[in-house]
MIKOL-346774 format. One record per residue (C-alpha): x, y negated, z; residue in one letter. Coordinates in steps of 0.5 Angstrom, whole numbers, plus 500, padded with zeros to 3 digits. Last residue first. Layout:
# MIKOL-346774
<pt><X>X</X><Y>Y</Y><Z>Z</Z><rotor>a</rotor></pt>
...
//
This chain:
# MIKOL-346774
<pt><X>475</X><Y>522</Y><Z>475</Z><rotor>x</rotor></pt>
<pt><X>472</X><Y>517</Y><Z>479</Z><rotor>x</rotor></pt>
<pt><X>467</X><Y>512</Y><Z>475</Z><rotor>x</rotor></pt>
<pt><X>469</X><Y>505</Y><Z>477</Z><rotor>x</rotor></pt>
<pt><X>466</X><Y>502</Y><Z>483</Z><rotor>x</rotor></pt>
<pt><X>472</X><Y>504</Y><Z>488</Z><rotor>x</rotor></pt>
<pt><X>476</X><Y>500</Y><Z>483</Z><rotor>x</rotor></pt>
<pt><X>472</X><Y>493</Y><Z>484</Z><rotor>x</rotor></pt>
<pt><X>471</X><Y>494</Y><Z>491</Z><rotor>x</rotor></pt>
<pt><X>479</X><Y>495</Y><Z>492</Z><rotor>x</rotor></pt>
<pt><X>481</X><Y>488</Y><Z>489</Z><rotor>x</rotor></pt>
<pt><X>474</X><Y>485</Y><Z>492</Z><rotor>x</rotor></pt>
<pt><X>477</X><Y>488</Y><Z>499</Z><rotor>x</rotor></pt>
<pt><X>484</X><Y>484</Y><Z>497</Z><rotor>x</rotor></pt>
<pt><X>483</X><Y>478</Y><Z>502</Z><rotor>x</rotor></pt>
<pt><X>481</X><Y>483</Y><Z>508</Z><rotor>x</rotor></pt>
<pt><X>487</X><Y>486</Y><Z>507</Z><rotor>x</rotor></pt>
<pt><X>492</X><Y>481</Y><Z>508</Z><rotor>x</rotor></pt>
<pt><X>487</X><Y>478</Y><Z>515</Z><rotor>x</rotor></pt>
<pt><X>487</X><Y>485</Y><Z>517</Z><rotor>x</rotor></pt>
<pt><X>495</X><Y>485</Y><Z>515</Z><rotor>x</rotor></pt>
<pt><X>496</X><Y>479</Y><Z>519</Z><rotor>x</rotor></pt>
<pt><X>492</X><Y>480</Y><Z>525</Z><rotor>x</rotor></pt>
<pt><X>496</X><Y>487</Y><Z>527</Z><rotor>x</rotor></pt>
<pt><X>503</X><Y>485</Y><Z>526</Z><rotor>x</rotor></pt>
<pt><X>501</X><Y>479</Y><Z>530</Z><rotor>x</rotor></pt>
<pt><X>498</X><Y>482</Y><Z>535</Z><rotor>x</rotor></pt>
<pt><X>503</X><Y>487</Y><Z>536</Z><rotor>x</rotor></pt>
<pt><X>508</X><Y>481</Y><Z>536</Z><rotor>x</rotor></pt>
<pt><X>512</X><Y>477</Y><Z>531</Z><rotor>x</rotor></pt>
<pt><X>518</X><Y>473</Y><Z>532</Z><rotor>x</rotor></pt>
<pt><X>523</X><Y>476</Y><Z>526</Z><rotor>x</rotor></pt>
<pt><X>518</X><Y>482</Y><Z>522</Z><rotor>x</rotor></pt>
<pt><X>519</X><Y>477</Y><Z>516</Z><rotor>x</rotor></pt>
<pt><X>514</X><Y>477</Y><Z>512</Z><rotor>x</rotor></pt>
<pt><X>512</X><Y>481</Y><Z>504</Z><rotor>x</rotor></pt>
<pt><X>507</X><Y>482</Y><Z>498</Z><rotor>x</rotor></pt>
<pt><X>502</X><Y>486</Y><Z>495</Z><rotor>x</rotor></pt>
<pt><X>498</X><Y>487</Y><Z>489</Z><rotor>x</rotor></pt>
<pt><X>496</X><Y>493</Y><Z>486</Z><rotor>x</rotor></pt>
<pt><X>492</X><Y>496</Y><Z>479</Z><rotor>x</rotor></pt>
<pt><X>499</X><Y>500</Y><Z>476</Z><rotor>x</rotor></pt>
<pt><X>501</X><Y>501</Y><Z>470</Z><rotor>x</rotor></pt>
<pt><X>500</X><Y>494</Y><Z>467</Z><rotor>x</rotor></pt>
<pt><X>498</X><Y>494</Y><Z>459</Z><rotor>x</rotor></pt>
<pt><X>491</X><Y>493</Y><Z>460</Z><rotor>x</rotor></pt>
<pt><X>492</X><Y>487</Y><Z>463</Z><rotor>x</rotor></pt>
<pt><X>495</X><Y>483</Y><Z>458</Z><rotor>x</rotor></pt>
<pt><X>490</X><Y>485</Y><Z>454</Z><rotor>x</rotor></pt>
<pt><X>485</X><Y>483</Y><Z>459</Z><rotor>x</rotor></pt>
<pt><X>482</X><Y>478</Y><Z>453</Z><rotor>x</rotor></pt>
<pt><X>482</X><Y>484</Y><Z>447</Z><rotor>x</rotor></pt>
<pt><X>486</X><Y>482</Y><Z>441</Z><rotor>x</rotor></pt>
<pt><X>490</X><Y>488</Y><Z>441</Z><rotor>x</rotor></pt>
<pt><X>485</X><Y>493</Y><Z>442</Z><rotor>x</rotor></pt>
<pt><X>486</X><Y>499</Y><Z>445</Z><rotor>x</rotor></pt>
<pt><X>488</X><Y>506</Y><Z>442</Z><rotor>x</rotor></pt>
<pt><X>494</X><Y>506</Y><Z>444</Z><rotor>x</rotor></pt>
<pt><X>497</X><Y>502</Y><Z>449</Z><rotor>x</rotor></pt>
<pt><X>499</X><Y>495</Y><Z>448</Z><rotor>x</rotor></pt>
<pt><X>506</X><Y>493</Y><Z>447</Z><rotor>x</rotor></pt>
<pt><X>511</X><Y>492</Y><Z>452</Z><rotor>x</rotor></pt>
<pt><X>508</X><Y>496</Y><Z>458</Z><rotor>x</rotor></pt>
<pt><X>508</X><Y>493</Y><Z>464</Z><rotor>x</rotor></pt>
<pt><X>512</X><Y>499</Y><Z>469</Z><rotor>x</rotor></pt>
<pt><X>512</X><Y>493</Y><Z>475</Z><rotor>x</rotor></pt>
<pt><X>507</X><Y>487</Y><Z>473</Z><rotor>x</rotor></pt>
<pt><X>504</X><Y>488</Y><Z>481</Z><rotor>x</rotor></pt>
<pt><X>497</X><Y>483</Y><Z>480</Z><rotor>x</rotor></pt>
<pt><X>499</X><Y>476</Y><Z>480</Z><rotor>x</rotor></pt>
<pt><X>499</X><Y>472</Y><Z>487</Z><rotor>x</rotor></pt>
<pt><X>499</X><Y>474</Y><Z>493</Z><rotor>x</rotor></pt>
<pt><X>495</X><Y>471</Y><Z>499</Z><rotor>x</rotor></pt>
<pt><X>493</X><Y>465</Y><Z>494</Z><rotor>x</rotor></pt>
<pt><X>491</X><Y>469</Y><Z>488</Z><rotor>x</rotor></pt>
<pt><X>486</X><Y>474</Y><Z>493</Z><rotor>x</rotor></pt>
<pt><X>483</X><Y>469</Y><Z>496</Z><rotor>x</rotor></pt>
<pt><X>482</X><Y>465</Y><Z>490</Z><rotor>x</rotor></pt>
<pt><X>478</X><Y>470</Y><Z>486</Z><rotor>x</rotor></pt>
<pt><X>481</X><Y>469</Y><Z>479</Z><rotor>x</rotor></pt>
<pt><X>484</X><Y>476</Y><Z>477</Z><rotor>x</rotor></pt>
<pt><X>476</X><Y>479</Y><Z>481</Z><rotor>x</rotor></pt>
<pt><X>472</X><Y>474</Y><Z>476</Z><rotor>x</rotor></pt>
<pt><X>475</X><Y>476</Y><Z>470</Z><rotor>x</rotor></pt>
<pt><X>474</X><Y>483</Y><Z>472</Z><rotor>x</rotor></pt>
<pt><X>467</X><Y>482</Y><Z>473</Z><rotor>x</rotor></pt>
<pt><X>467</X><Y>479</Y><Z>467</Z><rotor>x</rotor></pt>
<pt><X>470</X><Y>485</Y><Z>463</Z><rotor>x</rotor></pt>
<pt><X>466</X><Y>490</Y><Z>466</Z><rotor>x</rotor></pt>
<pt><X>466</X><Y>495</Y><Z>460</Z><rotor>x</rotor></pt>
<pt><X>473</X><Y>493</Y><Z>458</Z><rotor>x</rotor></pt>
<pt><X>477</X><Y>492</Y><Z>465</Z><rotor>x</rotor></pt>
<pt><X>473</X><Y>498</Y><Z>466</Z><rotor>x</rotor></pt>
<pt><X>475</X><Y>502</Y><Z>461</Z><rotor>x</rotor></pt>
<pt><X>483</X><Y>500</Y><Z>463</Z><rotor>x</rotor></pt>
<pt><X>481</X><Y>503</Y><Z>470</Z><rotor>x</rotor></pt>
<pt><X>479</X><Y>510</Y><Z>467</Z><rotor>x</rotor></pt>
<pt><X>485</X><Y>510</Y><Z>463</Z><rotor>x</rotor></pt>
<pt><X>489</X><Y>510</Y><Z>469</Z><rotor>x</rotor></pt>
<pt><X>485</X><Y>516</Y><Z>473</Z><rotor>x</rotor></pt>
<pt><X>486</X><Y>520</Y><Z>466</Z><rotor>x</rotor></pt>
<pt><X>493</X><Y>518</Y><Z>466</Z><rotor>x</rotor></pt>
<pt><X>495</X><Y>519</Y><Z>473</Z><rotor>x</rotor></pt>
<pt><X>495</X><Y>512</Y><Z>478</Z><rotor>x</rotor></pt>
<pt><X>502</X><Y>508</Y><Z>478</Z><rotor>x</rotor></pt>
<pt><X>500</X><Y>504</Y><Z>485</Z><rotor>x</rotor></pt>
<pt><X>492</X><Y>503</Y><Z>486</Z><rotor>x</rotor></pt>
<pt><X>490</X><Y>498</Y><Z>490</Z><rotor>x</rotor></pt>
<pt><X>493</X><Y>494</Y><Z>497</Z><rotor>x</rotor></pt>
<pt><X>501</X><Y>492</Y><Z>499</Z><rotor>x</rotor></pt>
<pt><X>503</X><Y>491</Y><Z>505</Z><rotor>x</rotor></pt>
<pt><X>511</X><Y>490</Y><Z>507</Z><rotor>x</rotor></pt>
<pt><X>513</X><Y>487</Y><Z>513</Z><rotor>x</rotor></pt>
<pt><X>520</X><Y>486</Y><Z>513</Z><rotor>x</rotor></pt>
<pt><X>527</X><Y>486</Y><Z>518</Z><rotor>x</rotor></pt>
<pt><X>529</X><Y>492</Y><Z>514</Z><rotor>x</rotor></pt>
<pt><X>523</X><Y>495</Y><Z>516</Z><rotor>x</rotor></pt>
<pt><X>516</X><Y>495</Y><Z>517</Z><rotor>x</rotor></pt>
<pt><X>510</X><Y>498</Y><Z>512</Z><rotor>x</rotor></pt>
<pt><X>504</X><Y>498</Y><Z>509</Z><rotor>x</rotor></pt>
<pt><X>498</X><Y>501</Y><Z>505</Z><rotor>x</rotor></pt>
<pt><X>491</X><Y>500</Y><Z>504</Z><rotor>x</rotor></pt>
<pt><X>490</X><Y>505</Y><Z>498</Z><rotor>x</rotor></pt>
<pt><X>485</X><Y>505</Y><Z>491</Z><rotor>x</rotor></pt>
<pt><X>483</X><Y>511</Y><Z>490</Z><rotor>x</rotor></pt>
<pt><X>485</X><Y>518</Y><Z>492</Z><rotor>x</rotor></pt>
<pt><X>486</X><Y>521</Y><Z>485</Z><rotor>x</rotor></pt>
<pt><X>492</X><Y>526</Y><Z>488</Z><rotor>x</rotor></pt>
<pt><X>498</X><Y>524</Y><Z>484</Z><rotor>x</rotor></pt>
<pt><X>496</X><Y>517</Y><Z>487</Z><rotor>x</rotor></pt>
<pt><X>499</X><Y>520</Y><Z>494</Z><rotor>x</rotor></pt>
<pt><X>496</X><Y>517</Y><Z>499</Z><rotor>x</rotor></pt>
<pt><X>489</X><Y>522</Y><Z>501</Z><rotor>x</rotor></pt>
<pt><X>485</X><Y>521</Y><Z>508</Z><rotor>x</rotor></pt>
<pt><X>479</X><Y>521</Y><Z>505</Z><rotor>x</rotor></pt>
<pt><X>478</X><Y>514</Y><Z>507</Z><rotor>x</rotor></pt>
<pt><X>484</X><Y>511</Y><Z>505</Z><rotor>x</rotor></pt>
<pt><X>489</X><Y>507</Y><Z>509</Z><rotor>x</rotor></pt>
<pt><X>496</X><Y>508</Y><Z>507</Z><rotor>x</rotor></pt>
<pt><X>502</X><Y>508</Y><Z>513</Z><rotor>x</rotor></pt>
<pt><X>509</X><Y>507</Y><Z>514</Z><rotor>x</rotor></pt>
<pt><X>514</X><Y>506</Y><Z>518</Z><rotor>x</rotor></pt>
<pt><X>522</X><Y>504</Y><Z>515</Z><rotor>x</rotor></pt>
<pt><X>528</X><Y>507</Y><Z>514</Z><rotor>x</rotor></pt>
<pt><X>527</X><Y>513</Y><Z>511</Z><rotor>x</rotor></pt>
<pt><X>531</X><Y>520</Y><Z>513</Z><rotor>x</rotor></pt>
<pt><X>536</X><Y>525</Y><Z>510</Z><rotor>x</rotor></pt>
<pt><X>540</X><Y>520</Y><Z>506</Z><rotor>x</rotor></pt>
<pt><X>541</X><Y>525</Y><Z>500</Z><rotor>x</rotor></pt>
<pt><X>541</X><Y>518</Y><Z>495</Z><rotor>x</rotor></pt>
<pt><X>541</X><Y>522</Y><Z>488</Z><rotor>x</rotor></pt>
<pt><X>534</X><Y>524</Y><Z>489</Z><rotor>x</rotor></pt>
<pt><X>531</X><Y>530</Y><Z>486</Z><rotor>x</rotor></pt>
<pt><X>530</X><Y>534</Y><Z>492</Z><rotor>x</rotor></pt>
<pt><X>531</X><Y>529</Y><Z>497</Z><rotor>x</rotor></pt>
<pt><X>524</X><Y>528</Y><Z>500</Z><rotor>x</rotor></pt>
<pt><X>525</X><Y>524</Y><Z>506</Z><rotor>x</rotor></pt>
<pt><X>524</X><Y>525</Y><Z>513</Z><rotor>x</rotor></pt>
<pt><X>519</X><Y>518</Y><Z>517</Z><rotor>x</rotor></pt>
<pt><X>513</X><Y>522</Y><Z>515</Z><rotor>x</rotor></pt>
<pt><X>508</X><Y>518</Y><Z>512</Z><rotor>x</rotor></pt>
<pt><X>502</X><Y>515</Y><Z>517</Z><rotor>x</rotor></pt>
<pt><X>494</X><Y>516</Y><Z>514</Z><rotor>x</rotor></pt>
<pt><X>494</X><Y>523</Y><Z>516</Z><rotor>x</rotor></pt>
<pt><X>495</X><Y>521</Y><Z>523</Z><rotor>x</rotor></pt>
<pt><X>490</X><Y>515</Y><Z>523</Z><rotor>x</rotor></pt>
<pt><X>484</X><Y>520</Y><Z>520</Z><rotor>x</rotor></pt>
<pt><X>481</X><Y>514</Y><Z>515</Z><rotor>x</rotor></pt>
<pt><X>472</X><Y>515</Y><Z>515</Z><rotor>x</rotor></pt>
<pt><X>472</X><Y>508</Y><Z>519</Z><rotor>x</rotor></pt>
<pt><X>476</X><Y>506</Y><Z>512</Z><rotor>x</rotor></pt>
<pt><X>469</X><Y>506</Y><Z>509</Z><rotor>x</rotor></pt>
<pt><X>466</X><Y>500</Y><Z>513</Z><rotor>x</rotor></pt>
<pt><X>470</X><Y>496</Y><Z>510</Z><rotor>x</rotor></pt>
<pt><X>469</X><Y>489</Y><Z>513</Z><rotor>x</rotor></pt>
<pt><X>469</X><Y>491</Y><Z>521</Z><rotor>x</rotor></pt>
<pt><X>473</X><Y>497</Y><Z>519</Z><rotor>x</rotor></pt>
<pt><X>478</X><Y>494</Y><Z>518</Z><rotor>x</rotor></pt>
<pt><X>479</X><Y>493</Y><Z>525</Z><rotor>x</rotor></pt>
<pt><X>478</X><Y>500</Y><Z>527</Z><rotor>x</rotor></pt>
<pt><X>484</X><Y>503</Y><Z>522</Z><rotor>x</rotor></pt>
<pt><X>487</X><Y>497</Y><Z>525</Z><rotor>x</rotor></pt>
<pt><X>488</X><Y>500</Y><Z>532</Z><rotor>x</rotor></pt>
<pt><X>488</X><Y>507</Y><Z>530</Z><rotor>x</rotor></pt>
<pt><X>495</X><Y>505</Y><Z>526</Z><rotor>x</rotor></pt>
<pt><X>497</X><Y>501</Y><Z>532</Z><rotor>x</rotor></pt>
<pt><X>496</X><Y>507</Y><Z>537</Z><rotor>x</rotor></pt>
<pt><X>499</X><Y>512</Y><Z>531</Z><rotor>x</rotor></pt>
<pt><X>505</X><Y>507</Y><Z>531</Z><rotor>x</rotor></pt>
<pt><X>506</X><Y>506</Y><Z>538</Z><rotor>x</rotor></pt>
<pt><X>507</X><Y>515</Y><Z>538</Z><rotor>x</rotor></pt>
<pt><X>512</X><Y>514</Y><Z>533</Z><rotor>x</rotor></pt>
<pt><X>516</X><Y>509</Y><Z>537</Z><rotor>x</rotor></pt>
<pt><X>515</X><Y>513</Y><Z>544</Z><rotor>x</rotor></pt>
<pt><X>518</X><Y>520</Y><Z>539</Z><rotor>x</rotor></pt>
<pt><X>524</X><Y>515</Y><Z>536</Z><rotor>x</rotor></pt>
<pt><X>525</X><Y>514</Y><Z>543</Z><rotor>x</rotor></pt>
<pt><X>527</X><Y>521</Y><Z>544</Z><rotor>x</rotor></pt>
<pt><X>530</X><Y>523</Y><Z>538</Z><rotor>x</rotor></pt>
<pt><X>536</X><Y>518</Y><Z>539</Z><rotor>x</rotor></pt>
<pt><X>539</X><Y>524</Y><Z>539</Z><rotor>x</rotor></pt>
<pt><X>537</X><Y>527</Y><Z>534</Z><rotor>x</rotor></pt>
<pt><X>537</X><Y>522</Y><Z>530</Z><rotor>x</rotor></pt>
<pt><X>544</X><Y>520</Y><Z>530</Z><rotor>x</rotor></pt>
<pt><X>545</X><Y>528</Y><Z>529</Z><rotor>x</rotor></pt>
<pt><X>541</X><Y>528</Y><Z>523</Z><rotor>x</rotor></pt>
<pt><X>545</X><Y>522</Y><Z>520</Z><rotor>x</rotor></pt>
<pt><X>542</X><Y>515</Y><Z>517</Z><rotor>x</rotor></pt>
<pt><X>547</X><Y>513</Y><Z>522</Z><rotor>x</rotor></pt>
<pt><X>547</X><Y>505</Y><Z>519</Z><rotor>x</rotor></pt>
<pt><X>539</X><Y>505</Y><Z>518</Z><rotor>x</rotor></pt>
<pt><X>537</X><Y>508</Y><Z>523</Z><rotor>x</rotor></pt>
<pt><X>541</X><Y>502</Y><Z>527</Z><rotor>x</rotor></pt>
<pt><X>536</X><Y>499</Y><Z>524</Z><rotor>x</rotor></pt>
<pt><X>530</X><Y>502</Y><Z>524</Z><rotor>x</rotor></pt>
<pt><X>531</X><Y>503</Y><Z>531</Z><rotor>x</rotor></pt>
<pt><X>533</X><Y>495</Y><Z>531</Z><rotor>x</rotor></pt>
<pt><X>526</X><Y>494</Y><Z>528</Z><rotor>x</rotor></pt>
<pt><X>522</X><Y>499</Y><Z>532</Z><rotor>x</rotor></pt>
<pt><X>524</X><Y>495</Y><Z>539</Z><rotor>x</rotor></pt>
<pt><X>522</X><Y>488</Y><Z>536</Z><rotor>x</rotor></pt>
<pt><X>516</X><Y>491</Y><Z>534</Z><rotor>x</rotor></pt>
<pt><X>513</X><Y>494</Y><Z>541</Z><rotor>x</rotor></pt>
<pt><X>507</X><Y>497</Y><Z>539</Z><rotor>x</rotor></pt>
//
C-alpha cells in the first residue's frame, strides 16, 4: 500500500468530493482500492498470530465501501474521505448486527484512526454488557487497569456517557461510572505523515494486540 499516494487521493477527494472528480480519477482510485484489499489480507494474517479467531475474518467484507449513505444526511457529499475496514471474525461491522467486539481502522485526512470494542452496541447487546461488569466485577476491574492497555489509549471512549445511571442499576455500584458508557471501546489516532506500509501495518498490530484483553473479555460475555 502506497500510503503517500492514498493520502493525497484522499485529499484531493476531499476537495472535489464530486462524481465527476471521481470518475475520473476512478482508475487510480481502483489501484488504491485493490492495495487496501492486499494490506487488509496482510493484517488480517498478522493478527492472526495472537487472536486466532480473526483468521475466520473475510478481508473484502471486512472493508467499507468508500460511497456514503446520504439519505438522511444533511451532508450530500457523495463519497467519504477516508478507508476503512473492521476486522471481525463473522465478517459482521455493523453493531446493529450483534457482531461483537470489532478491530477497526482508518486512513485519511492526514491521520491513522483505530479503534477496537464494541462502538453503540443495541440495547439488549448493551445491557449484556452492563451485566458483566456487575457479574464479573474483577475481572473488569482488571481489564480498565490493565497497563497496556491504559498506556496505548488511555480511558475507555466517554462519547454518549449518560449523566445518571441507568435504570435499574445501583447507584453506589463500584463500575457505576462505567455502566453509564454507551459504548465498550477505546481508540486512538497518529499522523499518517512519514509512514510506510510497514509501518502502518506494525502500528496497528501492535495497537491491537494491547487491546485483545479488551476484546477477550467482551467476546466471553453470553451473546444475545
Amino acid at each position: 500500500m502506497h500510503v503517500i499516494d492514498l493520502d493525497r487521493f484522499l485529499s484531493e477527494l476531499k476537495d472535489n468530493n464530486n462524481r465527476a472528480w471521481f470518475v475520473m480519477n476512478k482508475p487510480r482510485y481502483d489501484i488504491l482500492r485493490a492495495e487496501f484489499l492486499a494490506f487488509v489480507t496482510e493484517l488480517i494474517a498478522a493478527m492472526s498470530k495472537f487472536d486466532p479467531e480473526i483468521a475466520q475474518c473475510d478481508p473484502k467484507k471486512a472493508m467499507f465501501r468508500i460511497n456514503r449513505d446520504v439519505r438522511f444526511s444533511h451532508d450530500k457529499s457523495p463519497y467519504k474521505t477516508n478507508f476503512s475496514a473492521a476486522l471481525i471474525p463473522n465478517g459482521r461491522k455493523k453493531p446493529s448486527e450483534g457482531g461483537g467486539p470489532a478491530y477497526y481502522f482508518q486512513l485519511g485526512d492526514g491521520r491513522l484512526f483505530f479503534a477496537v470494542g464494541e462502538y453503540m452496541p443495541p440495547a439488549d447487546r448493551l445491557k449484556t454488557i452492563r451485566q458483566g461488569m456487575i457479574d464479573d466485577a474483577e475481572g473488569f476491574k482488571k481489564l480498565i487497569k490493565n497497563k497496556k492497555l491504559q498506556a496505548r489509549y488511555g480511558a475507555l471512549v466517554e462519547e454518549g456517557k449518560l449523566q445518571r445511571p441507568p435504570k435499574g442499576y445501583d447507584p453506589e455500584h463500584p463500575h457505576i461510572e462505567y455502566l453509564k458508557l454507551k459504548s465498550m471501546m477505546v481508540w486512538t489516532e497518529l499522523p499518517l505523515k512519514g509512514l510506510l506500509h510497514d509501518d502502518v501495518k506494525q502500528h496497528l498490530v501492535d495497537g491491537f494486540k494491547d487491546a485483545y484483553v479488551l476484546v477477550q473479555w467482551l467476546r466471553g460475555l453470553a451473546q444475545d
